[in-house]
N, C-alpha and C positions, 0 to 999 in steps of 0.2 A: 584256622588254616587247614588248608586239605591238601594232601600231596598224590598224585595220581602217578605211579612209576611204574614204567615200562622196565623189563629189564633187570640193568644192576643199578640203571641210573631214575634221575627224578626227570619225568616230560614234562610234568607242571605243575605248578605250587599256585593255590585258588587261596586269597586271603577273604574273609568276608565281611561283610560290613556291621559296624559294630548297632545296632539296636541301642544300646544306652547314651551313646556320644552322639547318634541322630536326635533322637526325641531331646535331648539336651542343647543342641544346634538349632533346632526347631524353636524349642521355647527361647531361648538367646535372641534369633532374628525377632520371635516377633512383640520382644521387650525393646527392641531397638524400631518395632512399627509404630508399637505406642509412644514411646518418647520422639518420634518424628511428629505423628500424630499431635501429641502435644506440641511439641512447638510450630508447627503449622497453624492450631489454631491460636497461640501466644506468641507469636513471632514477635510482634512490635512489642511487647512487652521487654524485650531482650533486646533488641536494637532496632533503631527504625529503619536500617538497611537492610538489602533483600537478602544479604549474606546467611543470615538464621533461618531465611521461606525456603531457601537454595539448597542449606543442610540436610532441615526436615524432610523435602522431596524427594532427596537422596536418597536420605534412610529408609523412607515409605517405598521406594520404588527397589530400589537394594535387597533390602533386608526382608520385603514380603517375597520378592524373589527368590530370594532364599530360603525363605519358608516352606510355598509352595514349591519350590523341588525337594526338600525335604521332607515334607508332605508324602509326595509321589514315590519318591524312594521307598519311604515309609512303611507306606500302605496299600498301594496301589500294585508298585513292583514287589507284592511279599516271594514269588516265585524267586526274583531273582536277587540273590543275599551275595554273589559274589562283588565283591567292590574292584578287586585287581587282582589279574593273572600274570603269573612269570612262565614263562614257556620257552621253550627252546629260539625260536627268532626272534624273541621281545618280551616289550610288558604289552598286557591289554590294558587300559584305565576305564573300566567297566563306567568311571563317574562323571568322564567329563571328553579325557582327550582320545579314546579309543586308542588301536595298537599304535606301539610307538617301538621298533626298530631296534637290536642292540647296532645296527649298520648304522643307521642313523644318530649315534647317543655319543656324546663328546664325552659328560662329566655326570657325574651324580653327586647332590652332597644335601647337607640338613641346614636350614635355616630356622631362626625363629623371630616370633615377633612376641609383644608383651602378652597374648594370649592362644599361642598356637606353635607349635612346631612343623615343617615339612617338610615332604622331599622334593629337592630342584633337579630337574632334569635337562640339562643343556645337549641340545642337539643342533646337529652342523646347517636344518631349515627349519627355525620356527614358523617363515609364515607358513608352511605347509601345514600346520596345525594351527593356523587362523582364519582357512580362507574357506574353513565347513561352520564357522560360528556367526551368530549374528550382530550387529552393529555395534551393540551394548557389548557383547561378549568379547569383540574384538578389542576397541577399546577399555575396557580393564586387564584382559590379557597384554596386551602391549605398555600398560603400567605394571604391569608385573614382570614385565620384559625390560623393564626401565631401570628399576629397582632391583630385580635380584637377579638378572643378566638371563634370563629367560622366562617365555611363558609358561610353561609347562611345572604344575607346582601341583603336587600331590600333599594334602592334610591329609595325610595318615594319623596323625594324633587324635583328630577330633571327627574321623568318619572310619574305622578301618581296627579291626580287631588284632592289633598287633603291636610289638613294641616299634618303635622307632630307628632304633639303634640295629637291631636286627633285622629290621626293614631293608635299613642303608647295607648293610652287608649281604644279605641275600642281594639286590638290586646288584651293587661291585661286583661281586664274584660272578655274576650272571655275565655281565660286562666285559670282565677279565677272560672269562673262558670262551665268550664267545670271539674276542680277539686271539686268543690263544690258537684255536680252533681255522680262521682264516688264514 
């Protein structure tokens, strides 16, 4: 984390991306391209419906995607290591959703699934944060917006140099003051 303070106060707090939870992400997706990969070419071995062709696709088409922006992050963008910025009118989400508003942020809180924890950001227009992504991107965001009552879902745990829990409080208090402050 980098804090760059103006003042007596903080103007903005740079968390960075963590290097060992990426290459860690990376190889993840692309053990999930081989086991696609494999069942793609064993499908009918597992069922003679197309539900296991349907899976593997998924995962080959998912999972290498995520690979290669992992990749990219990686490697490619080594310049730029900031993952998320907190600044006085918002967050930046360096990773995915770009600035996001404390005007615009209803709720902040942590969710988890059996292999990740994150933070959910609920604001008063998601689609205004779906209608710069592309078709694929929309529809999984919009199950994400199904599921945990909004799109906007930061893996801090598994991309981002920081803890969680102090994550979510930095983000509140951010929140807090900037309602305080209106």
């Amino acid at each position: 984390m980098v804090e760059h303070k103006v003042g007596n106060g903080v103007e903005r707090i740079e968390i960075l991306i963590s290097r060992k939870k990426m290459v860690i992400a990376i190889i993840l997706s692309l053990v999930f391209v081989l086991i696609g990969l494999f069942l793609l070419l064993h499908h009918r071995q597992f069922a003679p419906s197309g539900y296991i062709l349907l899976v593997a696709i998924l995962a080959i088409v998912f999972f290498g995607a995520c690979a290669v922006i992992g990749i990219i992050r990686l490697f490619i963008k080594r310049h730029n290591r900031i993952g998320l910025t907190i600044a006085e009118q918002g967050i930046i989400d360096h990773l995915s959703f770009g600035f996001i508003g404390w005007s615009d942020m209803i709720a902040i809180n942590i969710m988890s699934t059996s292999t990740t924890q994150f933070i959910c950001i609920h604001v008063h227009n998601p689609s205004h944060y779906l209608q710069h992504k592309n078709a694929v991107q929309r529809y999984l965001l919009t199950k994400s917006e199904q599921m945990y009552g909004t799109p906007i879902t930061i893996a801090a745990s598994s991309s981002l140099k920081y803890d969680m829990k102090q994550l979510q409080k930095l983000l509140e208090n951010g929140l807090r003051h900037y309602r305080e402050t209106v």
